[in-house]
C-alpha positions in Angstrom: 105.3 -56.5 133.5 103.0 -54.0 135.2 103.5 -52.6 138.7 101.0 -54.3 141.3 101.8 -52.7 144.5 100.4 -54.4 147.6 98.8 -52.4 150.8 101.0 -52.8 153.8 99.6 -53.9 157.3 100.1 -51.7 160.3 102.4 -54.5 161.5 104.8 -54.3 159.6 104.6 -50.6 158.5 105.9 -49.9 162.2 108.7 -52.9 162.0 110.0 -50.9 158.7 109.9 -47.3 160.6 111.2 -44.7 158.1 109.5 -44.9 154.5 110.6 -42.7 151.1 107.8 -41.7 148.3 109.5 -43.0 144.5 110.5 -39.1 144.1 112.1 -39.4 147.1 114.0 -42.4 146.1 113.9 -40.9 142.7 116.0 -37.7 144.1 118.4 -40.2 146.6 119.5 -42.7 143.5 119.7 -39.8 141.4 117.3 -41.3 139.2 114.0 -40.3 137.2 110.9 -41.3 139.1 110.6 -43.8 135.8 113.7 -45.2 136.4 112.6 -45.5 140.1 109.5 -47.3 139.3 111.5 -49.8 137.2 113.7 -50.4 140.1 110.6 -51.6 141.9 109.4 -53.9 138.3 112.8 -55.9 138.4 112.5 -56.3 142.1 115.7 -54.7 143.5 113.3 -52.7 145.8 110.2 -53.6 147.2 107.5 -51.0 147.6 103.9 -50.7 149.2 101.1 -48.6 149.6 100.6 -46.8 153.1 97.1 -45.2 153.3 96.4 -43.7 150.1 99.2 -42.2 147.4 101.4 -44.0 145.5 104.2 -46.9 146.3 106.7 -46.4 149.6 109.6 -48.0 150.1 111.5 -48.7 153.0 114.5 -46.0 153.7 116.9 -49.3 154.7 117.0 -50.4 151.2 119.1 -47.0 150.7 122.4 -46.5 150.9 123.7 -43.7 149.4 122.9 -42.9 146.3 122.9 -47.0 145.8 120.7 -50.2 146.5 121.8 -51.9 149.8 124.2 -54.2 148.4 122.9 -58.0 148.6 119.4 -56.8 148.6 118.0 -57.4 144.9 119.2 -61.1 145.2 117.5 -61.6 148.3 114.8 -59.9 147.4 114.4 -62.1 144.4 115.3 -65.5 147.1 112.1 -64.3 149.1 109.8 -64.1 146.0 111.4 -67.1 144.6 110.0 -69.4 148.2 106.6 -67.7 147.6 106.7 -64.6 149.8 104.6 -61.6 148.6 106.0 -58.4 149.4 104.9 -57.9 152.8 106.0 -60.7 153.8 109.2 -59.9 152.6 109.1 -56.4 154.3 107.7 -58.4 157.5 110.8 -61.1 157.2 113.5 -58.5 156.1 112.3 -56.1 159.0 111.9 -58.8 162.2 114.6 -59.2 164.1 116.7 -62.5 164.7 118.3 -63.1 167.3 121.3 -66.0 165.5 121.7 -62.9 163.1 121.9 -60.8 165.7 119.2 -58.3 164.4 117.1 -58.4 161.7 118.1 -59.6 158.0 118.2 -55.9 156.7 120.8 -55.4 159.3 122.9 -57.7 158.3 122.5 -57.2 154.9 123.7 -53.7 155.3 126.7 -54.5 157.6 128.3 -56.9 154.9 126.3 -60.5 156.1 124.4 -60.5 152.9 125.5 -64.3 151.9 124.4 -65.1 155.2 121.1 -64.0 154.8 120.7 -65.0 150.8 121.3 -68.4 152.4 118.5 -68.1 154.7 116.6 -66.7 152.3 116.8 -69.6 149.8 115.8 -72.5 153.0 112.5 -70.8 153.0 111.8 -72.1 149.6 112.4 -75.4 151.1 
């Protein structure tokens, strides 16, 4: 499987706020930056292009020197009911008010199951 990175609209660039570079990530997960890049191939992070340069992803997604716990299987959920990766960013990113705030969040306060479940009606 090759890495296809999509370009981000401005839209949801500013929704997302604080982006890393994959050496950044790379550095954070105490990871090679090949490693890294496989992270973004099995889809437990989702990365885009910003201008020009190579794949960003969003800061949330990072938690330590781990993955936001809950966030691989959503992020699988979303591609599962047909969303590209922006539109994952864009869903992940917009806020909710019957969360309350947005699904990353939640995710990252412990509500994962709650959003997985959400996530998986959207294929419906």
């Amino acid at each position: 499987m090759t890495l296809s990175v999509a370009q981000i609209d401005r839209e949801t660039d500013q929704l997302v706020g604080e982006w890393l570079t994959l050496p950044q990530v790379a550095e954070r997960l105490d990871l090679t930056i090949g490693r890294a890049k496989q992270l973004l191939k099995d889809r437990k992070l989702v990365g885009v292009r910003r201008g020009g340069g190579g794949p960003q992803v969003p800061a949330a997604f990072l938690e330590g020197k781990d993955v936001v716990k809950g966030l691989p299987g959503t992020l699988t959920l979303l591609l599962d009911a047909g969303y590209d990766d922006v539109e994952s960013l864009r869903w992940l990113f917009t806020p909710d008010e019957s969360l309350p705030g947005s699904p990353i969040d939640a995710i990252k306060a412990g509500r994962h199951t709650e959003v997985k479940r959400r996530a998986q009606a959207l294929g419906f």
